[in-house]
N, C-alpha and C positions, 0 to 999 in steps of 0.2 A: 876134262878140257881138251878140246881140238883143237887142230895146229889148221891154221887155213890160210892160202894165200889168193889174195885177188890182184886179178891182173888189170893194174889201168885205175885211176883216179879223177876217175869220171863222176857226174852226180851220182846216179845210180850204185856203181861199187861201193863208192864212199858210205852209200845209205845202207847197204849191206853190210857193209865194212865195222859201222855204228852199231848198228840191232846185233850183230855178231859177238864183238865183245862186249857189250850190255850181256849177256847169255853168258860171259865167263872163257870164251873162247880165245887165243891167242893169235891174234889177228894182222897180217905185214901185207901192205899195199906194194905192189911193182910197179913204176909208171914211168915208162920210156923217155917221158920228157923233161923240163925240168922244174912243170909245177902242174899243181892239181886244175879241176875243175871240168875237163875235155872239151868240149864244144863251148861252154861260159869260159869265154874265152876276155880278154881285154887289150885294146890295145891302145896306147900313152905315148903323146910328143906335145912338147912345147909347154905345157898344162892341161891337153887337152885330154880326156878320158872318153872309152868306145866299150860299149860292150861289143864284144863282134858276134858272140851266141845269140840265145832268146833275148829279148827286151822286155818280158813282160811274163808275169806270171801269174797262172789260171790255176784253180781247185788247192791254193795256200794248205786247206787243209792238210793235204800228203805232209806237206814238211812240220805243216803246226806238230800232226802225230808224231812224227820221227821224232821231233825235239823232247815232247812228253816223252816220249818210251825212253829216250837213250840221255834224261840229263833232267837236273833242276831245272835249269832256266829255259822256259819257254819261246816259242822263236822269237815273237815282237820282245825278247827284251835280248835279243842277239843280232836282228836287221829291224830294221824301218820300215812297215810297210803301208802301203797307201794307195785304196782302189782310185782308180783312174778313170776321170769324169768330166766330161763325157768318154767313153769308151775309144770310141775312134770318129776323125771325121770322113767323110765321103766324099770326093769329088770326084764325078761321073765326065763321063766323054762329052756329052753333052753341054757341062757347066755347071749342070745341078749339083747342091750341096746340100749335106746333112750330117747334124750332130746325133747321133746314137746315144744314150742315157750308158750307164753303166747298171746290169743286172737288175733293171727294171723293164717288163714287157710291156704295160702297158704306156709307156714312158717311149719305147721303141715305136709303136703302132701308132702314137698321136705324132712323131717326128714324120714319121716313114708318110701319115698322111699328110702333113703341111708341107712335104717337100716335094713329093710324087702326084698327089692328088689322089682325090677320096678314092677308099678302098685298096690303097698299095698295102697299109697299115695292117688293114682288116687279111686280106692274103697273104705277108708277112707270119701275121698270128699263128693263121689257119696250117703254113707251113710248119711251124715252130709245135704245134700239138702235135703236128705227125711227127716228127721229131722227137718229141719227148719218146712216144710208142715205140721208135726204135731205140731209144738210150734206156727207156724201162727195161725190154727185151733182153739189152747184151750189158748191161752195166755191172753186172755179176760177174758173167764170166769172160768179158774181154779186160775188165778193171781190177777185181780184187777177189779173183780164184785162179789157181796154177792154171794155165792151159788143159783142155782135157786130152788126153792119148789120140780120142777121132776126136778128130776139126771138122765132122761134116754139119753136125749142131753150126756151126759160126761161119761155115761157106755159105748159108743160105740166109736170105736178103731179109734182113728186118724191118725195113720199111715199109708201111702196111702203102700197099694200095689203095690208088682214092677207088670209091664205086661204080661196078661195072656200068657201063654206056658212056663214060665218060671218055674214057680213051679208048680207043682201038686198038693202038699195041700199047705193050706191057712199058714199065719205065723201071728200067734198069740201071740207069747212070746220073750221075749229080747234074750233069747238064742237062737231062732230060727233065728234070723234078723243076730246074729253073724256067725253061719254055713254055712246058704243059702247066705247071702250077700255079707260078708266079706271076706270068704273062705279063712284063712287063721287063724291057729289056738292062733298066736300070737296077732292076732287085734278082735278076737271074747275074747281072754284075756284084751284088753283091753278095749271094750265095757263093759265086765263083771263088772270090776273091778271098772268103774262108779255106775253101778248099785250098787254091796256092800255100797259101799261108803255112801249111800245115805239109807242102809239099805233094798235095798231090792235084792232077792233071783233071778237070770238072769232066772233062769229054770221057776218060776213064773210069775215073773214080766211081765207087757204085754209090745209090743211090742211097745208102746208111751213112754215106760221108753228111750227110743233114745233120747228126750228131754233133757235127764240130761247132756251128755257129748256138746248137742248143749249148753247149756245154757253156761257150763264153757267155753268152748273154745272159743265162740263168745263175753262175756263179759266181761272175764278175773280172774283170782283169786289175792287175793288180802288179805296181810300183815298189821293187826295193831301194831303199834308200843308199844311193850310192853304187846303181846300178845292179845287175843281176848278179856279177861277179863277187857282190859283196856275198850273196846266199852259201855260193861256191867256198868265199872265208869261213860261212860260218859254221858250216858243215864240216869244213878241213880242222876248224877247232876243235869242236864237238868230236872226233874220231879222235884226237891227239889227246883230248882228257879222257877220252876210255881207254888210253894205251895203245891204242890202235898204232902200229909203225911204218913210216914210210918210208922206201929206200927212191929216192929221184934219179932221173938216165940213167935208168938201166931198164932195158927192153927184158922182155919173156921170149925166149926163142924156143920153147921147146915144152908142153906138158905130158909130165911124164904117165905112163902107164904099166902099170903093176897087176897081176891078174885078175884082168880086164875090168878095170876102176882108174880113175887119176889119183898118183899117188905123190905129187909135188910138180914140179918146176924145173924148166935151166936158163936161169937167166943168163944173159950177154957176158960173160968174161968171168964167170963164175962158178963157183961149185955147183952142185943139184941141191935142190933146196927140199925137204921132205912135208908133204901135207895129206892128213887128211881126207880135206878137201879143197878143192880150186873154183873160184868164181872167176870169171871171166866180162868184166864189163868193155872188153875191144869190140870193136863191130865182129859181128859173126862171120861175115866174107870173107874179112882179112884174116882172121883164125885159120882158115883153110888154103885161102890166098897163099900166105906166106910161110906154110907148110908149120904153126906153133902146136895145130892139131892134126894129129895121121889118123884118116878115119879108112879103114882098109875093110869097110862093108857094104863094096856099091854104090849104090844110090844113095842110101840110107842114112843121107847124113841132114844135118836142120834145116829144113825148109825154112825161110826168112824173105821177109819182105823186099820187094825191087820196086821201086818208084820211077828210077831212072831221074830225079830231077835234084839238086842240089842250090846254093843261094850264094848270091852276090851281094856282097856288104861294102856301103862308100860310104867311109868316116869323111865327114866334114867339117872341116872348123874353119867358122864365119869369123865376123869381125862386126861388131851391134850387139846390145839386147835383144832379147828375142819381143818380140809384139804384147801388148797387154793383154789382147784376145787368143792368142795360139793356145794351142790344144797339143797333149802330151802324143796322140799316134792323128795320124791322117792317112787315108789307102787312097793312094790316084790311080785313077781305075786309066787301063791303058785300052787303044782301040786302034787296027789299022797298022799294026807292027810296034806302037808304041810299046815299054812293058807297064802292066802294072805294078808301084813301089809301094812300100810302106815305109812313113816318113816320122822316126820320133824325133821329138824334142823333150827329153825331160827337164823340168825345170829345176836342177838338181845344181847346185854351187860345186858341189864334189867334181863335180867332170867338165869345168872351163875355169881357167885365169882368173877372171874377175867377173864384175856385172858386166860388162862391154866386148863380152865376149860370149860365144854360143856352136856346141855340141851336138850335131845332129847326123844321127843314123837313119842312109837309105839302104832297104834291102829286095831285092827282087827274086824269086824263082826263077829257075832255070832248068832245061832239060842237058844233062848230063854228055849225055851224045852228042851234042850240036856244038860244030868247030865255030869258036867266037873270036872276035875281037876284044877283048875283055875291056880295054881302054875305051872303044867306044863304045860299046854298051854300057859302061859306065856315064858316056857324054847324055846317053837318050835316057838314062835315071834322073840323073843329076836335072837335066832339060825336066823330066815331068816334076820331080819333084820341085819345080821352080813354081810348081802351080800351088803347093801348100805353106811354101814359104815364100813369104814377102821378100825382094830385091836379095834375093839369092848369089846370083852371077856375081852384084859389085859387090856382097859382102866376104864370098870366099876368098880366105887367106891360101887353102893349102887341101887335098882332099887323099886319102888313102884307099885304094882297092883290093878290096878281100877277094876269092877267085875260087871255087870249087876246088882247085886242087891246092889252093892254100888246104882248105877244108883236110886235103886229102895229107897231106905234108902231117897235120898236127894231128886227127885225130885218126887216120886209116883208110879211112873213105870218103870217095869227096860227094856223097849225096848225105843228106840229110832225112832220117829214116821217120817216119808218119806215127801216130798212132796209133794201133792196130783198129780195122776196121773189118766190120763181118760184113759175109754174102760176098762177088767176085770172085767165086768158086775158092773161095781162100785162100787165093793170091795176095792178098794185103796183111796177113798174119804174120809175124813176127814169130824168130825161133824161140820154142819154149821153152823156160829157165831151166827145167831140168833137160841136160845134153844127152845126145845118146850114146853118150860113155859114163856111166855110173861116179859120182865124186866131184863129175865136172858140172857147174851151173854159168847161167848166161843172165847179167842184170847190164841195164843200160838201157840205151833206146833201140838197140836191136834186138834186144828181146820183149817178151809178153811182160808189159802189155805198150811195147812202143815207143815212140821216140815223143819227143816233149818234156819239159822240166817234172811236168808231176808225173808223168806216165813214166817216167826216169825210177823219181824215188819209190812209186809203188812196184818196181820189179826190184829197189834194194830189199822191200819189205818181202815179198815175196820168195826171196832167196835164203832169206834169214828164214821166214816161216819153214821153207823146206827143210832146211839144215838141220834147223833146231826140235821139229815138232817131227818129223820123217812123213813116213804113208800118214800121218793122223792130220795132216795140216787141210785145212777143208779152205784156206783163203781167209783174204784181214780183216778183220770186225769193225 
């Protein structure tokens, strides 16, 4: 039995923290604040409930598995969940709207042509097969194989090119796949609009970021009951019945190194704690940021992903039921300085008062760098989001603004890290779980394979793989 401490009570740790002692291992969470979940975050006044994290959750399967491997009861009999249908709606600059099906393509293709006109649908498709070709490609090993030692395999662009005469120059970036492919400025909005999502910039992003709107629309998105926060409970149970121990406020300031391996901890106002080994689900910047790891070899320390862009969250609590027709997410696609938001409404009793009352999260991307007004870009969300919801303005009681360095306050960094994506000379890669100091691993969304609720829990699994299975762990079945 191994002594192992992980820093941080984030999804990911925790999923690591779970598979670990399932293995027999003796397992103590440190988490600086004064409760689990990190980024699923919640925030509560009046009877109102917010997730401030994800809202939604893609590829269930990650957590279904966790739950098999580390317990009797299967997740649906620990959350509620329930795919979410239609998907999202679309309202375009223009005025055009359309309902998305949930994890039905051809469902997508007959929308995309009644709203856009013949052949949006059929282009759509056409996009979404090239897309598969690159999620065939890297589904291995950007998803459920350790990172390999060279990353030059996953610098180079898996998006197949359409056939030569077509284009003249090459297409390298997600904004370019929208122009040249999609040609139509409404569905290269809605490519876009994936990409945000997910935090990264379409103008940048390479041209595998296509992966993302496949992943959703082929697996479907998907509604915990009681918010996403409820998952973040149900995970924190799950780790409490395998023994798993949690000590709350009390920061990691220090991991320790013993000839040259980590050999424990020093927490905040405390003795040194001995391990093992040390997982690390903190962002990996702030590890180094704030001096908790001394890497005293150069350069040589984990490359990790930079997005540069983080998210704005306006809790709002209306005063009304919500409409008989609304739709659980709506993207109002922004144009001309507006932003683009994303607008939920779940229709969830858990998170408002009564029936005459109503809970709805707006979230925007943002680029990190850029000195804001935070209150009035909160005014030009709230302003678009007045397009997905009916008499908005007379209905709000009261509104809260979330801010990137809230971000940065709670969980270390105030961007919100992507899911790892290949080609971009591997610049979008995330540092790989095993650290380059022997004993130390990295799970969370900064590491491989990314940020995201499921991208979270397959680097908990991943860390346990390594620990538990050592050089023999070849990735999760």
């Amino acid at each position: 039995m191994a002594r192992i401490v992980v820093i941080g009570a984030g999804l990911g740790a925790m999923a690591a923290a779970a598979r670990l002692a399932v293995a027999g291992h003796a397992v103590t969470v440190y988490e600086k604040t004064s409760t689990y979940g990190g980024a699923v975050g919640r925030f509560e006044r009046d009877g109102f409930a917010f997730d401030t994290g994800p809202g939604l959750l893609h590829l269930p399967a990650v957590y279904r598995d966790l739950f098999v491997k580390t317990g009797k009861e299967p997740l649906e009999e620990c959350v509620a969940l329930t795919q979410v249908d239609p998907a999202a709606r679309h309202v375009f600059a223009d005025g055009t709207r359309v309902d998305l099906p949930n994890a039905s393509r051809a469902g997508t293709v007959a929308a995309l042509d009644a709203a856009l006109g013949a052949g949006a649908g059929e282009r759509w498709g056409d996009f979404l097969t090239r897309a598969r070709e690159a999620w065939d490609r890297t589904r291995r090993p950007l998803l459920e194989e350790p990172q390999p030692a060279d990353r030059k395999a996953l610098a180079r662009e898996p998006y197949p090119a359409l056939k030569a005469g077509f284009l003249r120059r090459p297409t390298t970036t997600l904004a370019q796949v929208g122009a040249r492919e999609l040609r139509d400025p409404r569905l290269a909005a809605l490519l876009d609009a994936y990409a945000w999502s997910y935090g990264f910039d379409p103008a940048t992003a390479p041209a595998s970021a296509a992966v993302l709107p496949y992943m959703e629309q082929t697996f479907g998105s998907w509604y915990v009951g009681g918010g996403l926060r409820a998952l973040a409970d149900a995970v924190y149970e799950r780790c409490r019945k395998r023994r798993v121990e949690f000590v709350f406020d009390t920061a990691v300031e220090d991991v320790l190194e013993k000839d040259g391996r980590a050999a424990g901890v020093r927490p905040a106002g405390g003795a040194t704690v001995e391990a093992d080994h040390v997982v690390s689900g903190a962002p990996v910047p702030a590890l180094y940021r704030d001096h908790v790891v001394e890497w005293e070899h150069g350069d040589d320390w984990p490359q990790h992903q930079v997005n540069g862009t983080g998210r704005v969250t306006v809790c709002l609590a209306l005063r009304g039921p919500r409409e008989a027709d609304a739709v659980h997410r709506t993207v109002v696609h922004g144009e001309g300085g507006r932003p683009t938001v994303t607008v939920l409404r779940p229709d969830d009793p858990a998170l408002r008062p009564d029936g005459e009352h109503e809970s709805v999260t707006v979230t925007a991307t943002v680029r990190t760098a850029a000195e804001q007004d935070w209150e009035a870009f909160a005014d030009r969300m709230v302003e678009a989001a007045g397009r997905a919801v009916p008499g908005l303005a007379e209905r709000l009681l009261w509104r809260h603004v979330r801010t990137p360095e809230d971000v940065r306050r709670d969980t270390g960094a105030a961007e919100v890290p992507g899911p790892a994506l290949a080609g971009a000379d591997g610049r979008l890669l995330p540092a790989a779980n095993r650290s380059p100091l022997p004993g130390l691993y990295f799970a969370g969304g900064w590491s491989h394979p990314g940020g995201g609720l499921a991208h979270a829990g397959m680097s908990g699994a991943l860390v346990a793989g390594l620990i538990v299975e050592g050089a023999d762990f070849r990735g999760s079945q």
